[in-house]
C-alpha positions as CSV (number, residue, x, y, z in Angstrom):
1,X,-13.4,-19.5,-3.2
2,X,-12.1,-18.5,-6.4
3,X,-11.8,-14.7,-7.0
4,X,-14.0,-14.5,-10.4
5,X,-16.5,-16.3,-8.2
6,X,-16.7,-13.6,-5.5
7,X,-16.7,-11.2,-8.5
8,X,-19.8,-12.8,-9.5
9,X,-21.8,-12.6,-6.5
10,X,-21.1,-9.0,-5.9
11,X,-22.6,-8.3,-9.3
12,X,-25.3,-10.9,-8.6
13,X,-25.4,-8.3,-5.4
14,X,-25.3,-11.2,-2.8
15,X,-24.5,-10.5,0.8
16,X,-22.4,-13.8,0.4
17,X,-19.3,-11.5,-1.6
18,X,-18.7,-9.7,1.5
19,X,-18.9,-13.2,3.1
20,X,-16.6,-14.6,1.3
21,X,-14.4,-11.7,0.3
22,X,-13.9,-11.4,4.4
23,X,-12.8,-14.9,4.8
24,X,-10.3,-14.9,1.8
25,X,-8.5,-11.5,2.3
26,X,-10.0,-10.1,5.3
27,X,-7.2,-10.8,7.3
28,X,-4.9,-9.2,5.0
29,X,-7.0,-5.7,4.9
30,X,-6.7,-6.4,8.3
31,X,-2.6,-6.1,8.6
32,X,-2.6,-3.0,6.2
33,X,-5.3,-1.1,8.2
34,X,-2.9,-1.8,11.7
35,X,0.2,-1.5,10.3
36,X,-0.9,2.1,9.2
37,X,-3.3,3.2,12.3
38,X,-1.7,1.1,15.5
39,X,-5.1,0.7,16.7
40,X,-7.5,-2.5,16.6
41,X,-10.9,-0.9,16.5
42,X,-9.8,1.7,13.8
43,X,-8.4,-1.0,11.8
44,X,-11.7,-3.3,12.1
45,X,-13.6,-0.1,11.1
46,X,-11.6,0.0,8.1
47,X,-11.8,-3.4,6.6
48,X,-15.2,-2.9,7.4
49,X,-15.4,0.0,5.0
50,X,-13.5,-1.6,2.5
51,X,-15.8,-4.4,2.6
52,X,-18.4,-1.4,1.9
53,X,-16.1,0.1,-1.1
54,X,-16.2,-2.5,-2.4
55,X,-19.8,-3.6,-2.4
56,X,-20.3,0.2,-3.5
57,X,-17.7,-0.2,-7.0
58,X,-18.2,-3.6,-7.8
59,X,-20.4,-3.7,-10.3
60,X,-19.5,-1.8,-12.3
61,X,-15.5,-2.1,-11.6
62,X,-14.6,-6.1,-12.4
63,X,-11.2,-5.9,-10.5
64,X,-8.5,-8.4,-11.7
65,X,-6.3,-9.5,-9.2
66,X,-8.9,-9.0,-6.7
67,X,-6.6,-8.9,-4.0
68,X,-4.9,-5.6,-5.3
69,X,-7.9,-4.1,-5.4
70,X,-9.2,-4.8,-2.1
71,X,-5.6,-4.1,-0.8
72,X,-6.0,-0.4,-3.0
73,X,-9.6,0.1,-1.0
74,X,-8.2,-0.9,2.2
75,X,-4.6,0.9,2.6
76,X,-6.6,4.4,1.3
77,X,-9.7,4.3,3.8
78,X,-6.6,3.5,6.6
79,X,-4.6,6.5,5.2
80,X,-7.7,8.6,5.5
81,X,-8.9,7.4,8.6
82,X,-4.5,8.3,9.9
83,X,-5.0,11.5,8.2
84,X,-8.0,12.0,10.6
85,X,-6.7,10.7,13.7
86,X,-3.6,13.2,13.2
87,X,-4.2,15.9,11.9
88,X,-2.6,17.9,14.6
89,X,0.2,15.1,15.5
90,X,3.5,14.6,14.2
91,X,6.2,11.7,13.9
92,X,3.9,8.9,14.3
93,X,5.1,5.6,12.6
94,X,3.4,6.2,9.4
95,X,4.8,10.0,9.2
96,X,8.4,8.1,10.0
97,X,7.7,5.9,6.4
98,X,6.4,8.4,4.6
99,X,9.3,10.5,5.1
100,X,11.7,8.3,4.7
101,X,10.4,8.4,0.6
102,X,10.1,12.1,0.5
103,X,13.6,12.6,-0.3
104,X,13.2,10.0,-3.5
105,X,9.7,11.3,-5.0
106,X,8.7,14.7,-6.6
107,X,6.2,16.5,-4.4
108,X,2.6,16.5,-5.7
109,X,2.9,20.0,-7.4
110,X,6.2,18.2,-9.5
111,X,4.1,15.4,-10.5
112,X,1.1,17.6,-11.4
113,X,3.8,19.4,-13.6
114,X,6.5,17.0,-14.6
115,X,5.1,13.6,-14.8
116,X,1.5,12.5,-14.6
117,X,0.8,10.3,-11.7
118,X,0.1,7.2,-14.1
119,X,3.4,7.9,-15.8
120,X,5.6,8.1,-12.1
121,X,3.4,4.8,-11.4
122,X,4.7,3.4,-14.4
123,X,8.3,4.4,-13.8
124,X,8.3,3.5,-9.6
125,X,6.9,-0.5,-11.4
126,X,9.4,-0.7,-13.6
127,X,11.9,0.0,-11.0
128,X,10.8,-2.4,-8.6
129,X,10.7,-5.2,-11.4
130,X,14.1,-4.6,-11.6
131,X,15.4,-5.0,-8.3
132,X,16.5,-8.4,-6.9
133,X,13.2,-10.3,-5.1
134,X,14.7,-9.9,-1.6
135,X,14.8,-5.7,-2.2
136,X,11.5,-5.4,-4.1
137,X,9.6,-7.4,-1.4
138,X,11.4,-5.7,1.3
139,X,10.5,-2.2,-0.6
140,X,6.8,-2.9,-1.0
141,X,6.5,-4.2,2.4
142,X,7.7,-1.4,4.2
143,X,6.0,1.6,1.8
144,X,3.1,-0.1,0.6
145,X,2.2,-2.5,3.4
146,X,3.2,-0.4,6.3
147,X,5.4,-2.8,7.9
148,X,8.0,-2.0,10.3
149,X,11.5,-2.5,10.0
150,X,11.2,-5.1,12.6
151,X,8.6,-6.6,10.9
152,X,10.9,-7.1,7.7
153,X,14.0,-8.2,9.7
154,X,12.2,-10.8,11.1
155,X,10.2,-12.1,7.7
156,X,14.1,-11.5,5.9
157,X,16.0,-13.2,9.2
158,X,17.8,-10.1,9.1
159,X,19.1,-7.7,11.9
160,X,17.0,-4.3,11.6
161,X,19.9,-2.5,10.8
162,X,20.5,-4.7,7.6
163,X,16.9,-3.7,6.4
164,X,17.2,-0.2,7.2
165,X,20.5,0.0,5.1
166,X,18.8,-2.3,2.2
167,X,15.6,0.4,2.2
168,X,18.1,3.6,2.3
169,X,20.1,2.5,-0.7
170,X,17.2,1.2,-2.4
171,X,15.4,4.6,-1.9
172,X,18.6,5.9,-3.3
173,X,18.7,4.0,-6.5
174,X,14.9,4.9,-6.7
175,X,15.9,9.0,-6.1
176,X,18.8,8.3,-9.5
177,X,16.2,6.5,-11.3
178,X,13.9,8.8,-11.5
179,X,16.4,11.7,-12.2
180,X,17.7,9.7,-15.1
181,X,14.0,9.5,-16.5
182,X,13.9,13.1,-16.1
183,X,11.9,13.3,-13.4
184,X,12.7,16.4,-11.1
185,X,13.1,16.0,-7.4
């Protein structure tokens, strides 16, 4: 089904959206919610949720692509839900991801200072649209997606040490583009 036609039902407030939202994307909520929290009944619990968000902001919100926006609900209710089940754990995969872009990006405080979080969003697209396809997927994949390095190598037909040193120097280039936009560090 077409996504302006899911759209509709929610805001005709049919049962049927969730319906058809599951069967079109569900799957794909799926992925992020596992890739983040390693566990199968956490993840369902998520996608369920996001099913919920999503029955809770649309109407008013009339999300265009759909799929981003269901992708937004999903991978922050699996963030929270990570955030929950480790708050007194270390070094899990996520953690591992996540660090692996602290070096690049300004903590929070910067960005409350420096750069407003629309503006770093602004700069981190632009960046992205200007790295080859192979890199940008690869990019997005591992630090929006959650995937793991093995996950990539396999998609790419590359050895995991050929995607680790892809993400490194593109997290470099990131780190120097930002800089040279005047973003402190």
């Amino acid at each position: 089904m077409d996504d302006s036609k899911i759209i509709e039902l929610f805001f005709e407030r049919s049962e049927q959206a969730i319906v058809e939202l599951s069967k079109k994307y569900g799957n794909t909520c799926y992925k992020i919610a596992v890739n983040i929290l390693k566990n199968d009944s956490d993840a369902e619990e998520c996608v369920n949720d996001t099913y919920l968000g999503a029955w809770n902001t649309i109407p008013p919100q009339k999300p265009k692509p759909l799929l981003t926006y269901i992708c937004r609900i999903a991978r922050n209710i699996s963030i929270k839900r990570y955030h929950q089940n480790t708050a007194k754990k270390r070094n899990s995969y996520y953690d591992v991801a996540l660090d692996e872009l602290e070096a690049c990006l300004p903590s929070s405080i910067m960005v409350q200072d420096e750069v407003s979080a629309k503006e770093l969003t602004s700069l981190i697209d632009d960046f992205l649209g200007g790295l080859d396809k192979t890199n940008r997927i690869m990019f997005v994949r591992r630090y929006w997606f959650s995937d793991s390095i093995l996950d990539i190598a396999t998609r790419f037909n590359l050895s995991k040490h050929a995607v680790t040193v892809r993400l490194s120097r593109t997290r470099e280039r990131l780190r120097q583009y930002l800089i040279k936009k005047g973003v402190t560090i």
